[in-house]
DRENPA-3360 file (N, C-alpha, C; in nm, 2 decimals, always signed):
BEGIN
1 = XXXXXXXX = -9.64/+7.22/-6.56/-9.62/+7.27/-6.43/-9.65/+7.42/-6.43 ~ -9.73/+7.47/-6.32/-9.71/+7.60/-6.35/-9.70/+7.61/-6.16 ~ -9.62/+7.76/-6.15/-9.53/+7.82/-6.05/-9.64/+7.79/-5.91 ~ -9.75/+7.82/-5.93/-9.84/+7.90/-5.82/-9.95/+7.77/-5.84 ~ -9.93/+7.68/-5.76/-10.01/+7.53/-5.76/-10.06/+7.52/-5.58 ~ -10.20/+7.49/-5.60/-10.23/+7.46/-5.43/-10.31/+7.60/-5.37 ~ -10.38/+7.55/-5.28/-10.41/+7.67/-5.24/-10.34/+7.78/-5.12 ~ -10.19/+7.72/-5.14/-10.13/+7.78/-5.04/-9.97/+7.76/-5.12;
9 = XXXXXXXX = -9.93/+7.87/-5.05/-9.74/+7.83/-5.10/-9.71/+7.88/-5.02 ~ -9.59/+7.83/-4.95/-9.52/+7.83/-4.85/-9.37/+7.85/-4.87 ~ -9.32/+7.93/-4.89/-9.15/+7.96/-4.92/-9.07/+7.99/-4.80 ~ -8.96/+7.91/-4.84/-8.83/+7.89/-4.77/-8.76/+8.00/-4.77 ~ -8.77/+8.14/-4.63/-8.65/+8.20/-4.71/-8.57/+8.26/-4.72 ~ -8.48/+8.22/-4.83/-8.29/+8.21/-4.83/-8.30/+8.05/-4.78 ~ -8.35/+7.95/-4.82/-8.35/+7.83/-4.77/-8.41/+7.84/-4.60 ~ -8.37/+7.75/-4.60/-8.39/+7.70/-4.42/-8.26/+7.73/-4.35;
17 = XXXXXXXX = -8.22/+7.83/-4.33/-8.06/+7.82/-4.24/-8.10/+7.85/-4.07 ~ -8.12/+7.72/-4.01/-8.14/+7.75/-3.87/-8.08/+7.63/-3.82 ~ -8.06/+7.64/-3.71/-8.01/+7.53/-3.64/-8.03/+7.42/-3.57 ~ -8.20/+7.40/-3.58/-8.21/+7.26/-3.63/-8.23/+7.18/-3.76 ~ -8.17/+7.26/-3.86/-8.14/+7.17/-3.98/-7.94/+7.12/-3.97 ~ -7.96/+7.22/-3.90/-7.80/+7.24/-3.92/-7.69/+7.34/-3.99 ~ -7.77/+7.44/-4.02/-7.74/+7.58/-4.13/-7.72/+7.66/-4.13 ~ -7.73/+7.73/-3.97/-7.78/+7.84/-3.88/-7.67/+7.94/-3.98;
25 = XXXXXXXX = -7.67/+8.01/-4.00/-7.61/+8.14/-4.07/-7.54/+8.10/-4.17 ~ -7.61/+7.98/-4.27/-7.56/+7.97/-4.41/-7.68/+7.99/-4.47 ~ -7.76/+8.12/-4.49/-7.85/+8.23/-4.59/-7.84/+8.14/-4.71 ~ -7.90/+8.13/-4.82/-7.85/+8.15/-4.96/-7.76/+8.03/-4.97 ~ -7.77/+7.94/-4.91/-7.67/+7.82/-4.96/-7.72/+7.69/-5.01 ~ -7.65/+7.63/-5.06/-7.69/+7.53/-5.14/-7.77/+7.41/-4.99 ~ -7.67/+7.43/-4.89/-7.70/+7.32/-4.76/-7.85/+7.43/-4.72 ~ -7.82/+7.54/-4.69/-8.00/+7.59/-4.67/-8.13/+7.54/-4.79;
33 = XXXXXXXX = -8.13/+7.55/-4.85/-8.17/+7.55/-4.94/-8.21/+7.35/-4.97 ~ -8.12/+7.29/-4.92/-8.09/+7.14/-4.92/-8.23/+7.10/-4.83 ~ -8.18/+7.16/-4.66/-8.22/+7.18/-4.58/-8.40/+7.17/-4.59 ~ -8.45/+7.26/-4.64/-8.55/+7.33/-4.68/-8.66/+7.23/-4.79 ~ -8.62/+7.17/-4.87/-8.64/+7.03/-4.94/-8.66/+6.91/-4.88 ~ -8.58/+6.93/-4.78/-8.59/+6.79/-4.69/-8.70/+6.82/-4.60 ~ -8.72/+6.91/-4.57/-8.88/+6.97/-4.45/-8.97/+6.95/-4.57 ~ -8.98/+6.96/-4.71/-9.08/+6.90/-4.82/-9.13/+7.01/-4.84;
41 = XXXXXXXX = -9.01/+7.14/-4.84/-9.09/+7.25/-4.91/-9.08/+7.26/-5.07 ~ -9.16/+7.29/-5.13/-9.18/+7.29/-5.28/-9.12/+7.42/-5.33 ~ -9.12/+7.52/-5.25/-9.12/+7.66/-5.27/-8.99/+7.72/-5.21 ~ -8.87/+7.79/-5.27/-8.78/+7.86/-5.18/-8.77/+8.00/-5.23 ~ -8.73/+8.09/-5.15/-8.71/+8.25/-5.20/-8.54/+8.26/-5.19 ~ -8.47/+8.34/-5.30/-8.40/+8.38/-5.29/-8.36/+8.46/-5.36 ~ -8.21/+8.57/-5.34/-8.19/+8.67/-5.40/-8.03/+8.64/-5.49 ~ -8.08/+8.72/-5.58/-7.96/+8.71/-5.72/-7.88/+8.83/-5.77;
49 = XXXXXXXX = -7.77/+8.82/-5.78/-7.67/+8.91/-5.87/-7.57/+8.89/-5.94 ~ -7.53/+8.97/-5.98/-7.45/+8.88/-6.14/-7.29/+8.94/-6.09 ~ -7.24/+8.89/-6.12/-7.05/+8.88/-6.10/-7.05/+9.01/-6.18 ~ -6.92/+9.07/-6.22/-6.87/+9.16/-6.35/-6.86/+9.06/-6.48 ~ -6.83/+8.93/-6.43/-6.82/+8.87/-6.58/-6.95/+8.77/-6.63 ~ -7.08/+8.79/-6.53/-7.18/+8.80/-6.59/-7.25/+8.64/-6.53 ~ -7.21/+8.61/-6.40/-7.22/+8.52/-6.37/-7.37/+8.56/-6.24 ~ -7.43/+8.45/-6.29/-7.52/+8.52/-6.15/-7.52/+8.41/-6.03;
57 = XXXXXXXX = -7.56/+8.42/-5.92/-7.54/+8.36/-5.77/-7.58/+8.41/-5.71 ~ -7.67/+8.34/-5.61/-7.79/+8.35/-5.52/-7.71/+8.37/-5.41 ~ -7.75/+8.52/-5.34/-7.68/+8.59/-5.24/-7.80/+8.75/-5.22 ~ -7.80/+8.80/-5.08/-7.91/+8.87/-5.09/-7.86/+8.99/-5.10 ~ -7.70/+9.02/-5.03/-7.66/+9.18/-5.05/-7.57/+9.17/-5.18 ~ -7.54/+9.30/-5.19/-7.45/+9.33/-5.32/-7.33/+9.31/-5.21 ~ -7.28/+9.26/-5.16/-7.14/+9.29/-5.11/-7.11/+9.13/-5.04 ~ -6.99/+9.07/-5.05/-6.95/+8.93/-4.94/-6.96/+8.92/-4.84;
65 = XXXXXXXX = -6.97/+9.08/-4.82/-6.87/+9.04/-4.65/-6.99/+9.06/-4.55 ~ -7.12/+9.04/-4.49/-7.18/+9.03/-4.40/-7.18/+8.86/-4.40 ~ -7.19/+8.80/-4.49/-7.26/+8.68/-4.50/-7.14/+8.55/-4.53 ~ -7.02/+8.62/-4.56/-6.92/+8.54/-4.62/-6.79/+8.56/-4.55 ~ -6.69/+8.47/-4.57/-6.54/+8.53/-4.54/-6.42/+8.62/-4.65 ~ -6.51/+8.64/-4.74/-6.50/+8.71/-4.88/-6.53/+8.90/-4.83 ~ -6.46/+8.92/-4.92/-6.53/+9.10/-4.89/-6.51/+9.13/-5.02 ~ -6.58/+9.22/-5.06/-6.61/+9.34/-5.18/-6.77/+9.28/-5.26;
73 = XXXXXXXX = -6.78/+9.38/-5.37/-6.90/+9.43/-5.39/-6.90/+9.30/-5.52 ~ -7.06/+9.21/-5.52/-7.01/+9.10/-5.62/-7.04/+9.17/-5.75 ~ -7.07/+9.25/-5.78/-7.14/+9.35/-5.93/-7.00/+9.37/-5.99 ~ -6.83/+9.41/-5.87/-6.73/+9.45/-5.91/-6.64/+9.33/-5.93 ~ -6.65/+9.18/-5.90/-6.57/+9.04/-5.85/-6.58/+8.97/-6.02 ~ -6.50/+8.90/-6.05/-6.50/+8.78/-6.12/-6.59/+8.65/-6.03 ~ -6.61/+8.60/-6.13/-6.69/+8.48/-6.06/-6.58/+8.39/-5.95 ~ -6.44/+8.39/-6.06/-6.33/+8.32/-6.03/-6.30/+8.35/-5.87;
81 = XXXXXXXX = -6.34/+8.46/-5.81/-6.29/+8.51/-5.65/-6.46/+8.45/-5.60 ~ -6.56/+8.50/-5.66/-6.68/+8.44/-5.53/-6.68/+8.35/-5.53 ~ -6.64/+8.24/-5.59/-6.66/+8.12/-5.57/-6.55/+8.07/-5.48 ~ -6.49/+8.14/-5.45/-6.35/+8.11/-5.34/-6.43/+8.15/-5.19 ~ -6.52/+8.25/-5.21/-6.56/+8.30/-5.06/-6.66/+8.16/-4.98 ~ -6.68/+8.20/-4.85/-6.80/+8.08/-4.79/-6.81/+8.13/-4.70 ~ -6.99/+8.16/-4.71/-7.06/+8.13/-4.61/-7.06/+8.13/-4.50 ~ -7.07/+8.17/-4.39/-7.07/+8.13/-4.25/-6.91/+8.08/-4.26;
89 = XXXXXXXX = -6.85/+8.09/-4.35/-6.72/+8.05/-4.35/-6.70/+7.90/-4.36 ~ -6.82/+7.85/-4.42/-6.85/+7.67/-4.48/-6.89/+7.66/-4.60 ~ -7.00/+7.72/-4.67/-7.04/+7.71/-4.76/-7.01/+7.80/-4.87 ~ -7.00/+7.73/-5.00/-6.96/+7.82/-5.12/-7.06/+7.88/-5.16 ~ -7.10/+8.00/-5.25/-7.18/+8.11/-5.28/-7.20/+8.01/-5.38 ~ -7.34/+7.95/-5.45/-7.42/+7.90/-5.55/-7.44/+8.00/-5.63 ~ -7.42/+7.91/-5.74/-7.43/+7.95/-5.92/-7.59/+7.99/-5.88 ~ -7.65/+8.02/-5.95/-7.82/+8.05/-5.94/-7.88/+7.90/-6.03;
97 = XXXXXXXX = -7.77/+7.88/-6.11/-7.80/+7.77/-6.24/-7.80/+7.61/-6.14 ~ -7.72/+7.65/-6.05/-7.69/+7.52/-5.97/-7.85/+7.49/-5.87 ~ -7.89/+7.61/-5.80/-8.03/+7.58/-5.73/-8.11/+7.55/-5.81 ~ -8.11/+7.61/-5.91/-8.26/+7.59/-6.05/-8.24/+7.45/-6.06 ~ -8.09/+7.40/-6.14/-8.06/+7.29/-6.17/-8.05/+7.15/-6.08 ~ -7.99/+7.20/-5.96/-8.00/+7.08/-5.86/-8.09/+7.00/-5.79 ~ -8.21/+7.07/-5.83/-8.39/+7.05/-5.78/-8.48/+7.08/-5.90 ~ -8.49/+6.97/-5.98/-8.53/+6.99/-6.09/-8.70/+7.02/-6.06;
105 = XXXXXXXX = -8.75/+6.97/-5.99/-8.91/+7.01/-5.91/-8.90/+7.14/-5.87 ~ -8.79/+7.21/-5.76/-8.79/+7.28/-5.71/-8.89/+7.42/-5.74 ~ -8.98/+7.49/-5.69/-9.07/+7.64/-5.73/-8.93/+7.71/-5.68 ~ -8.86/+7.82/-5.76/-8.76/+7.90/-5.68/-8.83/+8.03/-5.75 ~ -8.84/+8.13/-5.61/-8.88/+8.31/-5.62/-8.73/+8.36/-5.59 ~ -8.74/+8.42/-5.70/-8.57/+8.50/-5.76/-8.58/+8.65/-5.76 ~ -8.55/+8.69/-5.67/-8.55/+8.84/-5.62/-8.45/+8.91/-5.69 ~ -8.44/+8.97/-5.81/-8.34/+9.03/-5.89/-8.27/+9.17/-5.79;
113 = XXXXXXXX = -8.19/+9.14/-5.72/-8.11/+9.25/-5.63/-8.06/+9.40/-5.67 ~ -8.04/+9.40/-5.82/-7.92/+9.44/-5.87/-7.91/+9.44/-6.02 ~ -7.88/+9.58/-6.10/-7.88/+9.58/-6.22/-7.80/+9.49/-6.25 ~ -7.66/+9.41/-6.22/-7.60/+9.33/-6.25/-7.67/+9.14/-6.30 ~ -7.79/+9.15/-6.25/-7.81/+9.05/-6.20/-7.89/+9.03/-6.32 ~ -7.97/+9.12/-6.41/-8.08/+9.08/-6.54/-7.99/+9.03/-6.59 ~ -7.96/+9.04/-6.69/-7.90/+8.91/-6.81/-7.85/+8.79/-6.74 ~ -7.79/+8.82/-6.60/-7.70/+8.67/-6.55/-7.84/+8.61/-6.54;
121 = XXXXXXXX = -7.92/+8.62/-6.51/-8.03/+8.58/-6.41/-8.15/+8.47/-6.53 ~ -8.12/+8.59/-6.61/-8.21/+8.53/-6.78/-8.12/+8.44/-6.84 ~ -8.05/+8.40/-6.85/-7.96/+8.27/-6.89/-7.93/+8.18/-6.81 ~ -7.94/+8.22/-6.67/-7.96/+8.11/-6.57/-8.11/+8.06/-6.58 ~ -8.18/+8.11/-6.61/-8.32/+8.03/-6.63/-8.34/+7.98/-6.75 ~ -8.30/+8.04/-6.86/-8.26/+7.94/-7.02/-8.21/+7.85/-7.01 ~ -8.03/+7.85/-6.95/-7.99/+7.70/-6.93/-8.08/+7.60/-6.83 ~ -8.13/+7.64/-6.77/-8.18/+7.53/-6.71/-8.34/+7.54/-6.75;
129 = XXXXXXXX = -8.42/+7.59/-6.80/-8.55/+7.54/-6.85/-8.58/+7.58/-6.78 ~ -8.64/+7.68/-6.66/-8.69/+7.67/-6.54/-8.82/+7.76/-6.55 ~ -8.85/+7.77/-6.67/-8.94/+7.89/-6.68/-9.06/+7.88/-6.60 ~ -9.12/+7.73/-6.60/-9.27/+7.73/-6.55/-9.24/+7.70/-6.36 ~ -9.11/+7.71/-6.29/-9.09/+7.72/-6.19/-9.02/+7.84/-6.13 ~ -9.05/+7.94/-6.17/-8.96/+8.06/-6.11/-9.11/+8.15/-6.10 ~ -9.03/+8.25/-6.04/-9.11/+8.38/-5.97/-8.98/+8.53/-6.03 ~ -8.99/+8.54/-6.14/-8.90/+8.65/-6.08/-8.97/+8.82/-6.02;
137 = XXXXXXXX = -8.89/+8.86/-5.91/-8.96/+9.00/-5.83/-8.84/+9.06/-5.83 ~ -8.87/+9.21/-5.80/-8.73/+9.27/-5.82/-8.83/+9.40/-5.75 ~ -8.77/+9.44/-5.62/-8.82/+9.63/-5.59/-8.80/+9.67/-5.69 ~ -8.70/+9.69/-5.77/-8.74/+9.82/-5.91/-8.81/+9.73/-6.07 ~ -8.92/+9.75/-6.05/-9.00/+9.70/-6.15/-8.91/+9.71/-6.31 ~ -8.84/+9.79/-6.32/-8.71/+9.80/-6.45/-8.65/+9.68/-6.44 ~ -8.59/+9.67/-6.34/-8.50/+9.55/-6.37/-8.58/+9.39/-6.41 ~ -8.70/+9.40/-6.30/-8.80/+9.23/-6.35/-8.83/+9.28/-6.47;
145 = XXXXXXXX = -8.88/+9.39/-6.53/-8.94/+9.37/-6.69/-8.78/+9.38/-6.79 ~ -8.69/+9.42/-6.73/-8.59/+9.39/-6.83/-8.50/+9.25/-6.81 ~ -8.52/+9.19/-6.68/-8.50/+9.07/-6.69/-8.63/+8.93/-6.82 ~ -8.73/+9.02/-6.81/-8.81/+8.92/-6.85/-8.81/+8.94/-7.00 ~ -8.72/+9.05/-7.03/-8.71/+9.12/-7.20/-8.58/+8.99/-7.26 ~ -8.58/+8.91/-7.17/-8.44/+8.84/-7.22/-8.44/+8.67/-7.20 ~ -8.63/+8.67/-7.19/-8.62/+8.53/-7.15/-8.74/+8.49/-7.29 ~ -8.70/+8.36/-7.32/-8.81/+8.31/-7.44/-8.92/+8.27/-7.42;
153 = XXXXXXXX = -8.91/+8.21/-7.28/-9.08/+8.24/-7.23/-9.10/+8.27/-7.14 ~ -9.23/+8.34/-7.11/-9.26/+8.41/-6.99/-9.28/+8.37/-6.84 ~ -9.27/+8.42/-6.75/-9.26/+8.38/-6.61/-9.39/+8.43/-6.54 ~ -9.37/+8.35/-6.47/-9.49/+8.43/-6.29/-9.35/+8.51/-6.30 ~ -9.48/+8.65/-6.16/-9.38/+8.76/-6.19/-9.45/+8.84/-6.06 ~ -9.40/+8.88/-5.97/-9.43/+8.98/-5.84/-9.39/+9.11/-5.84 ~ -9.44/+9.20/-5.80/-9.46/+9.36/-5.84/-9.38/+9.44/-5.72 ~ -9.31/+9.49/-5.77/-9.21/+9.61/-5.73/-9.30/+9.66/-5.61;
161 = XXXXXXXX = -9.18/+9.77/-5.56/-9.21/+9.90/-5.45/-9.36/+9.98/-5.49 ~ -9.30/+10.03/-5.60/-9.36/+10.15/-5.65/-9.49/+10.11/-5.73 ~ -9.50/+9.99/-5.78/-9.64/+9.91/-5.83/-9.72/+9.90/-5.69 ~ -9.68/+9.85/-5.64/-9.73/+9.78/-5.49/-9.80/+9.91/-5.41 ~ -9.71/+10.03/-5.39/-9.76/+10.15/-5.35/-9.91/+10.23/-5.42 ~ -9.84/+10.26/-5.57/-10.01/+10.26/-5.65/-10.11/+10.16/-5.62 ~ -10.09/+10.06/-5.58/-10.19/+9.92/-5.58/-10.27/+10.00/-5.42 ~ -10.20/+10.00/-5.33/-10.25/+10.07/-5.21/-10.34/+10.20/-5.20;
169 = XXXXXXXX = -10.28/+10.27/-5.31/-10.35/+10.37/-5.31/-10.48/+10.40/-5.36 ~ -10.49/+10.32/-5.50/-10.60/+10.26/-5.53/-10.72/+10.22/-5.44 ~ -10.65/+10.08/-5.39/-10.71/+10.03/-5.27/-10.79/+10.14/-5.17 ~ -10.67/+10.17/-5.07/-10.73/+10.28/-5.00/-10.85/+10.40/-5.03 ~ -10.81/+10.47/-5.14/-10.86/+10.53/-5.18/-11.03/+10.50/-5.28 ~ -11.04/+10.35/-5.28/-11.16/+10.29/-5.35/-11.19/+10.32/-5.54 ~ -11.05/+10.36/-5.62/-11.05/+10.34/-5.71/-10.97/+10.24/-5.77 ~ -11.06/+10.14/-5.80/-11.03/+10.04/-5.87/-10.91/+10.01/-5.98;
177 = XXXXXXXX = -10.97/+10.11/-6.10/-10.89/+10.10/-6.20/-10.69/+10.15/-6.19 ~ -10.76/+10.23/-6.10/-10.58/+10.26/-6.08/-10.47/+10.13/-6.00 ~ -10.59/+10.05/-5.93/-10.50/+9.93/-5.85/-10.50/+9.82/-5.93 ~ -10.54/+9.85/-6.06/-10.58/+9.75/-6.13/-10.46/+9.79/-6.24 ~ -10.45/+9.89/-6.28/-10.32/+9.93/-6.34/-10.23/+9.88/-6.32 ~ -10.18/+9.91/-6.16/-10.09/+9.87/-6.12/-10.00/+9.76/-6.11 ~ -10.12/+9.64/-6.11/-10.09/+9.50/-6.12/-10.12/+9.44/-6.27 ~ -10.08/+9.54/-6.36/-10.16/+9.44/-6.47/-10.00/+9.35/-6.54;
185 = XXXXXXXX = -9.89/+9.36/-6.52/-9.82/+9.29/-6.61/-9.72/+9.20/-6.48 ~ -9.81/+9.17/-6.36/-9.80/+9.10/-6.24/-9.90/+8.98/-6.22 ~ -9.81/+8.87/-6.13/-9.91/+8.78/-6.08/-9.97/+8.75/-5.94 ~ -9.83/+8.83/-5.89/-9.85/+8.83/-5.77/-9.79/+8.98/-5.69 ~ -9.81/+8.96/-5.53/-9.75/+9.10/-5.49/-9.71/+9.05/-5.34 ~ -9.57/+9.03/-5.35/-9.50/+9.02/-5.20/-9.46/+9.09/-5.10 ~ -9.53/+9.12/-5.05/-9.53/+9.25/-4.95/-9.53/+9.20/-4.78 ~ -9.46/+9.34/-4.71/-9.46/+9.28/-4.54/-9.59/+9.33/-4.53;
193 = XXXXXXXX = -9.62/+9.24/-4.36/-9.72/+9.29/-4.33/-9.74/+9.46/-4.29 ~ -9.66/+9.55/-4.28/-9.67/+9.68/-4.30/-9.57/+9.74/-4.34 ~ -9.54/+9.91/-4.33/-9.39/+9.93/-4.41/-9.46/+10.08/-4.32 ~ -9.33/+10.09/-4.22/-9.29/+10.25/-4.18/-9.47/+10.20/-4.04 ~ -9.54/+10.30/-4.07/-9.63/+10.34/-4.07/-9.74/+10.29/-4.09 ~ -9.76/+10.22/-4.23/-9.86/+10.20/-4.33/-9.90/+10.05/-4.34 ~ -10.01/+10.06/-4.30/-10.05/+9.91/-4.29/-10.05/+9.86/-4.44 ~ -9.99/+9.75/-4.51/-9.98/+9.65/-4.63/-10.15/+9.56/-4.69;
201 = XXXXXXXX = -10.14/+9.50/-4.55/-10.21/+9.38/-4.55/-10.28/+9.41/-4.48 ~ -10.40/+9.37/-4.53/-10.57/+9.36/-4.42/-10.66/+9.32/-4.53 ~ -10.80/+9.30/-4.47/-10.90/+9.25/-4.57/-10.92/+9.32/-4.69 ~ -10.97/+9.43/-4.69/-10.92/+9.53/-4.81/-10.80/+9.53/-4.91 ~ -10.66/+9.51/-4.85/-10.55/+9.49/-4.97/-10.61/+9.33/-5.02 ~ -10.63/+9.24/-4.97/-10.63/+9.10/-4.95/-10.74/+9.10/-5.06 ~ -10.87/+9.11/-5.03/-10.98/+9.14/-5.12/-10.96/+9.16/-5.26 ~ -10.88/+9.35/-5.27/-10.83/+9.38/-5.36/-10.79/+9.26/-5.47;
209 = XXXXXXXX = -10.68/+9.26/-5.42/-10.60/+9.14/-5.45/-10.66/+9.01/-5.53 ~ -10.70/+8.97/-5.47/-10.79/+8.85/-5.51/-10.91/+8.87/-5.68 ~ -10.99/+9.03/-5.62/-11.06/+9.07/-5.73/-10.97/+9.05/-5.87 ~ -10.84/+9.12/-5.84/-10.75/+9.13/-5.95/-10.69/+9.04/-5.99 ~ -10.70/+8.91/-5.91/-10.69/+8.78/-5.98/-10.53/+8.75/-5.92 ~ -10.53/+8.82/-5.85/-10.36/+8.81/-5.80/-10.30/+8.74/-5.68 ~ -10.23/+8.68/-5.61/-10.18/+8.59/-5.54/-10.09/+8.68/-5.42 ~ -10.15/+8.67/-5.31/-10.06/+8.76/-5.19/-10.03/+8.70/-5.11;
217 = XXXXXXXX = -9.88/+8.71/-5.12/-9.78/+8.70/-5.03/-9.70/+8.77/-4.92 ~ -9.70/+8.73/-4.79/-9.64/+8.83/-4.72/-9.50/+8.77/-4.63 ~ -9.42/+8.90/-4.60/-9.28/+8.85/-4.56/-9.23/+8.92/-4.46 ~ -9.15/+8.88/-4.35/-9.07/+8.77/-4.30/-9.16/+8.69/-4.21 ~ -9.24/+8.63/-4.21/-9.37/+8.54/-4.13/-9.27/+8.47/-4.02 ~ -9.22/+8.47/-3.89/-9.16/+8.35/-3.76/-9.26/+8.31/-3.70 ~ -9.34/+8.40/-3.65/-9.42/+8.35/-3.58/-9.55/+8.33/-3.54 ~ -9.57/+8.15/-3.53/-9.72/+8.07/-3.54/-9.81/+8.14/-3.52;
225 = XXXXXXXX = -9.84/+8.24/-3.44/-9.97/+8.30/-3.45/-10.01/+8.42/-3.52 ~ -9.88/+8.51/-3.60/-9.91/+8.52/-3.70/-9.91/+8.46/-3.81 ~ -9.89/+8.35/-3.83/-9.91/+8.32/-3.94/-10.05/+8.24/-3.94 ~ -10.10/+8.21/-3.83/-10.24/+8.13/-3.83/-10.31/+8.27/-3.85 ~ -10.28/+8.40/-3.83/-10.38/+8.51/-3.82/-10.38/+8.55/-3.95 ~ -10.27/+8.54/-4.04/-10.28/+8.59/-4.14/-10.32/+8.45/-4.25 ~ -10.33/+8.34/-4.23/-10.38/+8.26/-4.33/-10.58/+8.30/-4.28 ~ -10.58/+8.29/-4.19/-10.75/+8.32/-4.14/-10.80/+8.45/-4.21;
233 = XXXXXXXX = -10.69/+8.57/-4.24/-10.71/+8.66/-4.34/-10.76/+8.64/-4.46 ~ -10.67/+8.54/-4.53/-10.69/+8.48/-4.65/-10.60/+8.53/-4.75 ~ -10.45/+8.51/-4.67/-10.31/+8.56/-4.80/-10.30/+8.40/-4.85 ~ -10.24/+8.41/-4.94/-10.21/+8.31/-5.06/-10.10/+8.25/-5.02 ~ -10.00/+8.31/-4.92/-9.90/+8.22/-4.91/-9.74/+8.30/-4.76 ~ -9.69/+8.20/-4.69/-9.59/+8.33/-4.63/-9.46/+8.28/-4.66 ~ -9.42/+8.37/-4.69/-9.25/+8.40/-4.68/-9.18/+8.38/-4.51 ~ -9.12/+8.25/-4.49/-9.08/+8.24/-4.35/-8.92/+8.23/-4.34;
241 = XXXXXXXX = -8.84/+8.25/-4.22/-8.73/+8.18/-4.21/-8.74/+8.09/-4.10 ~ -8.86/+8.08/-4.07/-8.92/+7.93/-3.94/-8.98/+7.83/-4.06 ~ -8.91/+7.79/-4.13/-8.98/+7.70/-4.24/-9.05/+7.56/-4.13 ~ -8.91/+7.53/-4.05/-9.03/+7.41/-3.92/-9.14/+7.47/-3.88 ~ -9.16/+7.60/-3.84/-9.27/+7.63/-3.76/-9.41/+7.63/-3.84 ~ -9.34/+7.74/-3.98/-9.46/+7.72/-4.04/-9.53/+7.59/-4.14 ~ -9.44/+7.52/-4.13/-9.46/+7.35/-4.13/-9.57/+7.29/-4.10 ~ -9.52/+7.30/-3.92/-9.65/+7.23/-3.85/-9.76/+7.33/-3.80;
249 = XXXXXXXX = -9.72/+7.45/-3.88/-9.91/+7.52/-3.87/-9.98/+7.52/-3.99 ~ -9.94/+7.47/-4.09/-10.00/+7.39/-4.24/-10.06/+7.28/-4.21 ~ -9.96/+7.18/-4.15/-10.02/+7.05/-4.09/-10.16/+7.05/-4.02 ~ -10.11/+7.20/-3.91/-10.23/+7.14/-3.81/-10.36/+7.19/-3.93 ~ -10.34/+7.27/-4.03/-10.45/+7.35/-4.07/-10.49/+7.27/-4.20 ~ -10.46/+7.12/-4.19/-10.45/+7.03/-4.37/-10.41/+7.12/-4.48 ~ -10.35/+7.27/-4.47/-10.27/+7.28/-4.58/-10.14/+7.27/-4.63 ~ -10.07/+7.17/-4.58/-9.92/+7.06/-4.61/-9.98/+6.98/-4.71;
257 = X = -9.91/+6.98/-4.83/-9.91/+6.80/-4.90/-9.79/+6.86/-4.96;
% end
């Protein structure tokens, strides 16, 4: 198996939590995530951080309390308290080992959040074998290469803030070698369609991209006609939280199987 299969990938993300699965503000849960499998997605995104005792669980902030009936910071918690918090005030906060492991097919992109989160994060992909199905990305390119210092075999792997920014400038600027730098211990680069100001995505980053042999993904994709505009571009794959929507604009386009 290897991570990046098809000419398109399509990620779930933080699972499917909307309310026609039945989810609607369970982010990061095992029922989103459930959810998301059952629409026959192959591909989910989510984010990870490690407990104080070294536990990691798929959650996007460092803290319980936006997303949970739990409060405080999980970097500072025992495992023994997040696992007591829920969700929308339903669902329990998932092991990271439990998503990898509960979907043994599953492609899961693991957004390392949090210095807390490298070593939990590399033993949650050891125990469960998951090497040739993970993505791990992390904005501070330290933490993905120090998570990847801790695993026995190597992973797909998406490129930080600050990689991503050199890659542009390159780009922009029409020197090659420096955008080529930038992506060289990367497979891919998940980026929005802009940031501030600064346009991300267009034929040019896209191009780039491609030359360098690299896979582009863009994020938070809802809606159908951007995402028909940006497959007509020619990115590699979108990051949605309309996983129905972007569903049936694969369908209509024969890229669903």
């Amino acid at each position: 198996m290897t991570y990046f299969e098809g000419p398109f990938q399509a990620l779930a993300h933080r699972g499917f939590a909307h309310a026609s699965a039945g989810t609607e503000g369970l982010e990061n849960s095992l029922a989103a995530f459930g959810a998301a499998v059952d629409l026959g997605y192959r591909y989910v995104e989510t984010d990870a951080h490690g407990t104080i005792d070294g536990v990691a669980v798929a959650l996007h902030d460092e803290s319980l309390d936006r997303t949970t009936d739990g409060a405080g910071l999980v970097a500072e918690l025992p495992w023994s308290e997040v696992r007591e918090a829920r969700i929308g005030g339903v669902e329990p906060v998932p092991l990271l080992e439990d998503l990898l492991g509960g979907w043994p097919d599953l492609r899961v992109n693991i957004d390392v959040k949090h210095a807390s989160g490298v070593g939990p994060v590399a033993r949650a992909i050891e125990k469960t074998a998951s090497w040739d199905r993970v993505c791990v990305t992390s904005f501070e390119p330290a933490r993905r290469r120090a998570t990847l210092t801790k695993l026995s075999r190597p992973v797909a792997t998406s490129a930080g803030r600050r990689e991503i920014a050199t890659f542009l400038t390159g780009v922009r600027l029409h020197v090659r070698p420096l955008a080529r730098r930038a992506l060289h211990d990367v497979d891919a680069l998940q980026v929005p369609v802009s940031e501030g100001s600064v346009t991300v995505v267009d034929a040019a980053s896209i191009e780039a991209a491609h030359a360098l042999g690299k896979k582009l993904h863009v994020w938070t994709i809802d809606d159908p006609d951007e995402m028909n505009r940006l497959i007509d571009e020619g990115v590699d794959g979108l990051i949605t939280d309309r996983a129905d929507l972007l569903k049936d604009v694969l369908i209509e386009r024969g890229l669903w199987d």
